[in-house]
C-alpha positions as CSV (number, residue, x, y, z in Angstrom):
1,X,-48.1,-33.0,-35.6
2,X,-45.4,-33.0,-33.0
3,X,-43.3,-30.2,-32.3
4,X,-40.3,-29.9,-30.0
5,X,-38.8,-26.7,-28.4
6,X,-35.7,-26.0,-26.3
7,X,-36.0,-24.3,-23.9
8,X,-32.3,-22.9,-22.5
9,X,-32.2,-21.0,-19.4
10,X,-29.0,-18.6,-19.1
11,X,-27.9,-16.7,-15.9
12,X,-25.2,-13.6,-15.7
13,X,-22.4,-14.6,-13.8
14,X,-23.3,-14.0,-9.8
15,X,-20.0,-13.9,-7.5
16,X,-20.9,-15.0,-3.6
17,X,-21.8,-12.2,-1.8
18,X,-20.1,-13.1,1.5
19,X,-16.5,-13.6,0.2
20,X,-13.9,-11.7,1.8
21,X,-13.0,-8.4,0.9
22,X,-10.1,-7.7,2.6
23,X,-6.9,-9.7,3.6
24,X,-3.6,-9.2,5.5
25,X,-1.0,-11.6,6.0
26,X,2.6,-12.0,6.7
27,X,5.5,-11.7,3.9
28,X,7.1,-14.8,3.2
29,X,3.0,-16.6,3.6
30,X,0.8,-17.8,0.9
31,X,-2.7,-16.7,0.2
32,X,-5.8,-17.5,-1.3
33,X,-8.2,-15.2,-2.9
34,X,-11.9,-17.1,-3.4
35,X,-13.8,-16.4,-6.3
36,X,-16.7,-18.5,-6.4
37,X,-19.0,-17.7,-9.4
38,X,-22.4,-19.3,-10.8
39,X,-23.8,-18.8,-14.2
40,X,-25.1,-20.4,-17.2
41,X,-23.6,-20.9,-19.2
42,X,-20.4,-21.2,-17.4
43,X,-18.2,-18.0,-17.1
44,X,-14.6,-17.3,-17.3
45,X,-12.9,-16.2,-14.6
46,X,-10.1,-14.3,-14.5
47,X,-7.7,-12.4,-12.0
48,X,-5.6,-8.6,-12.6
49,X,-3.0,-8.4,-11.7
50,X,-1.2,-12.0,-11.8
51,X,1.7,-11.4,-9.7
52,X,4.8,-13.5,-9.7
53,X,4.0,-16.8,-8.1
54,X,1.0,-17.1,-8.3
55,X,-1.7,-19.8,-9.7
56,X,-5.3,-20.0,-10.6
57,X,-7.0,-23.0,-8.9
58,X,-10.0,-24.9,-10.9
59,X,-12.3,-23.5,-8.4
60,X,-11.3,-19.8,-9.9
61,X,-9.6,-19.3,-6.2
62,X,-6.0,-17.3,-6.9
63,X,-3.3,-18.6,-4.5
64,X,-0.7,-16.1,-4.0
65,X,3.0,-17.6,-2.8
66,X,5.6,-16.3,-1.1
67,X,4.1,-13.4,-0.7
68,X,6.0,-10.4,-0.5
69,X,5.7,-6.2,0.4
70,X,5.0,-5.7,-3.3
71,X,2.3,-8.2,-4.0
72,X,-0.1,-5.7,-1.8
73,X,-2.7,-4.2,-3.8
74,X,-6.6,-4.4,-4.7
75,X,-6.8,-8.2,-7.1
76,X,-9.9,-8.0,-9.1
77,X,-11.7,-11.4,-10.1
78,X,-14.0,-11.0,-13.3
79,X,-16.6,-13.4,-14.4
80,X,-17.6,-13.0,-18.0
81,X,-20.4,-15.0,-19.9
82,X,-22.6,-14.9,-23.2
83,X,-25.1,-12.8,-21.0
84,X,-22.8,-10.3,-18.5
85,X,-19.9,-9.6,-16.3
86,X,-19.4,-9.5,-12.7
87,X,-16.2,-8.4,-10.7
88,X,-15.2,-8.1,-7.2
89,X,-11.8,-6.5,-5.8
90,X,-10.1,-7.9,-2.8
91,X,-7.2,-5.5,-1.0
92,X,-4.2,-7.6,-0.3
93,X,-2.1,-5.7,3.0
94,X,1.0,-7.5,3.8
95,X,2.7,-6.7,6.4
96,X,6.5,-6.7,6.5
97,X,8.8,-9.0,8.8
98,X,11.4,-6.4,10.3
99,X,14.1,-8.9,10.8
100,X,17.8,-8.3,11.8
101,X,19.8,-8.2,15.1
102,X,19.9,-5.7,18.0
103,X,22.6,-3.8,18.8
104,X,25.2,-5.4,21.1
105,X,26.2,-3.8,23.8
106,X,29.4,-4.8,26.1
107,X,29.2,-7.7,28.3
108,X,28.5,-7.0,32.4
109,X,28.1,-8.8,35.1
110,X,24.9,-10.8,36.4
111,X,22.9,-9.1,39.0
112,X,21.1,-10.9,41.4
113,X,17.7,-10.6,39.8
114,X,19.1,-12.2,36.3
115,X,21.0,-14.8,37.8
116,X,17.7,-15.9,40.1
């Protein structure tokens, strides 16, 4: 008599631990969110909110372009398999680029310690 089994060893989706939680960056930059995931079988990963340029990477990273005042916020990545769920939030801070000229002011003459 021979007899066979299968034996098939599943996982809940686990996101790494150490990823960052929190990012600033400059408007006008890009960004990338990491997401790395492991699970059996493999899970689907999937980012809220999917701002306007933006694009999932086949590593489940999220790379945010041009990224503007607006695109700040808490992302949420979600893993989801046949066996669970996991999510992690990142806050996105951007910080604005205060651009423009000074005020002018009327011309004057050089004093000794601008013209040395």
């Amino acid at each position: 008599v021979l007899v066979t089994a299968v034996l098939t060893v599943t996982e809940h989706p686990k996101i790494k631990e150490d990823g960052v939680r929190e990012v600033e960056v400059m408007e006008g930059e890009d960004v990338m969110l990491d997401c790395q995931v492991t699970s059996r079988p493999v899970a689907m990963v999937t980012w809220t909110p999917i701002p306007r340029l933006s694009r999932l990477l086949p590593n489940n990273s999220l790379l945010l372009s041009d990224i503007r005042a607006a695109d700040s916020g808490v992302y949420t990545c979600t893993a989801v398999n046949t066996v669970g769920t996991e999510s992690r939030n990142i806050t996105v801070t951007v910080k604005a680029i205060h651009g423009g000229m000074s005020e002018w002011s009327s011309w004057s003459d050089c004093s000794v310690e601008c013209g040395s």
